[in-house]
Residue frames as qw, qx, qy, qz and C-alpha x, y, z in Angstrom:
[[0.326, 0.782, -0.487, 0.210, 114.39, -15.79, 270.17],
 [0.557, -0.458, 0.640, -0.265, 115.05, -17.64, 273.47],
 [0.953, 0.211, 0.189, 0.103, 114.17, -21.38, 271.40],
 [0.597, 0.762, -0.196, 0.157, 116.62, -20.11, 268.92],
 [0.029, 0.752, -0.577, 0.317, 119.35, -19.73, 271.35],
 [0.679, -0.426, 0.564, -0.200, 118.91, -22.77, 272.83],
 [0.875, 0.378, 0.109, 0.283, 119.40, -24.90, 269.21],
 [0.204, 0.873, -0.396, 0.201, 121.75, -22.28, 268.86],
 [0.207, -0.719, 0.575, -0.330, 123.51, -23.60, 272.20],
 [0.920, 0.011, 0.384, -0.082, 123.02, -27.55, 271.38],
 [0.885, 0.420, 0.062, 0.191, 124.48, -27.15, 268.40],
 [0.454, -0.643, 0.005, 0.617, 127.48, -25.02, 270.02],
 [0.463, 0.501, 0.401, 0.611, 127.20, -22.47, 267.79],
 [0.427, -0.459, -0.464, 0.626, 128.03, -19.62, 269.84],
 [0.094, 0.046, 0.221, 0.970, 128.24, -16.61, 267.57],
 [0.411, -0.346, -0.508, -0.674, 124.35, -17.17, 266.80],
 [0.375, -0.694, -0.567, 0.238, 123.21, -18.22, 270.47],
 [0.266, -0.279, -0.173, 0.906, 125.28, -14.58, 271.10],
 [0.212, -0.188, -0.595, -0.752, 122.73, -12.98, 268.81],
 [0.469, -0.319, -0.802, -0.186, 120.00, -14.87, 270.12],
 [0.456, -0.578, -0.456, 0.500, 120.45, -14.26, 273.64],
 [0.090, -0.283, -0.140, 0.944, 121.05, -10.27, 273.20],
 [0.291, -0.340, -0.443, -0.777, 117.72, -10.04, 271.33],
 [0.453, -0.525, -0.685, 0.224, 116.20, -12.15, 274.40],
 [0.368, -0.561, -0.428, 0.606, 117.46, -9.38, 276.88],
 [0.149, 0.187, 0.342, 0.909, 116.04, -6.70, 274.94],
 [0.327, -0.404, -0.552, -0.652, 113.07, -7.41, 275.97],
 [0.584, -0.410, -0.645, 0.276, 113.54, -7.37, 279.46],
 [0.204, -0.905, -0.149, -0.343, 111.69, -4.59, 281.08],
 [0.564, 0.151, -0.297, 0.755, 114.30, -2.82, 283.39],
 [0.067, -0.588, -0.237, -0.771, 112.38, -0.30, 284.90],
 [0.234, -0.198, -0.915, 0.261, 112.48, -0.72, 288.84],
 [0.352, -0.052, 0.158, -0.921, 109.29, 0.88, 288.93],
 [0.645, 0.070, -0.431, -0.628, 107.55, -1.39, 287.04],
 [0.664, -0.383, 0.554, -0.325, 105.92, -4.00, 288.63],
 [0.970, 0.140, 0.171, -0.098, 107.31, -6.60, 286.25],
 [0.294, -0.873, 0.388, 0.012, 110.86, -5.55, 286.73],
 [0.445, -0.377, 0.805, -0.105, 113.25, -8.05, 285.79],
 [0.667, 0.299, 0.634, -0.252, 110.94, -9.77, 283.91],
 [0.199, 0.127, 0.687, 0.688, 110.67, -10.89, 279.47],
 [0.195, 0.676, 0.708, -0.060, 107.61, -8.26, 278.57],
 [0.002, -0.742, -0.312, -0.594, 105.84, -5.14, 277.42],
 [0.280, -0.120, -0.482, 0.821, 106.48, -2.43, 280.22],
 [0.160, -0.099, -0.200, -0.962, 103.89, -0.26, 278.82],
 [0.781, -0.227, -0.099, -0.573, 100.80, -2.73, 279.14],
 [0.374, -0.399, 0.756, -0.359, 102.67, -4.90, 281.76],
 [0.961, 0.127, 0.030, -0.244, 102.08, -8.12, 279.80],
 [0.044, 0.566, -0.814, -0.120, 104.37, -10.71, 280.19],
 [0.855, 0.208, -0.376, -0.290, 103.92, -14.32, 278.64],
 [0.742, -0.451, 0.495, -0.011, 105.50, -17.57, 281.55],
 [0.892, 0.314, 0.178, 0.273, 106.41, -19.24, 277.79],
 [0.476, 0.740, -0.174, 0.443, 109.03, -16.01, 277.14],
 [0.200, 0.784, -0.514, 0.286, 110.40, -15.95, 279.80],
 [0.905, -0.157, 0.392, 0.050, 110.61, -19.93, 281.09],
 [0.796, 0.402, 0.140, 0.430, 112.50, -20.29, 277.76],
 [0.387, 0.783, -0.279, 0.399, 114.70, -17.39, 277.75],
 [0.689, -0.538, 0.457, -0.166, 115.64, -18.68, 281.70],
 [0.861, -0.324, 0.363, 0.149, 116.03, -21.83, 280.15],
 [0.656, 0.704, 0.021, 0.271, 118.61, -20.48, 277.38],
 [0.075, -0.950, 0.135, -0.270, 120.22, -18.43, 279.56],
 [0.480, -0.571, 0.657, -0.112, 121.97, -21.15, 281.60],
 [0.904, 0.426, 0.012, 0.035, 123.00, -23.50, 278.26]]
C-alpha cells in the first residue's frame, strides 16, 4: 500500500494517496507493550519487514 501512495502522491492524486496511506497505518502495531511498537507489522508474531516500513516512511512525508 505504501508504493501505492507514493504514485498516488507523484501523481497528486490525493483522494487515493488518502486511501493509501490509511491502509498503511493500519498496520502499525500500537501496542506500547510490544516490542515493535510504532513499527509497520504483525504484533502477534512480532514480524516486521525494513521494505514496509522504509516505504510507508517514505510515503508518509510526500
Amino acid at each position: 500500500m505504501a508504493l501505492a501512495a507514493s504514485i498516488f502522491a507523484t501523481l497528486g492524486d490525493e483522494k487515493h494517496y488518502q486511501v493509501a496511506m490509511n491502509n498503511v497505518w493500519r498496520l502499525q502495531v500500537q501496542q506500547d507493550s510490544s516490542p515493535i511498537n510504532g513499527g509497520i507489522g504483525d504484533a502477534k508474531t512480532k514480524q516486521v519487514y525494513s521494505y514496509s516500513n522504509l516505504t510507508a516512511l517514505n510515503a508518509a512525508f510526500n
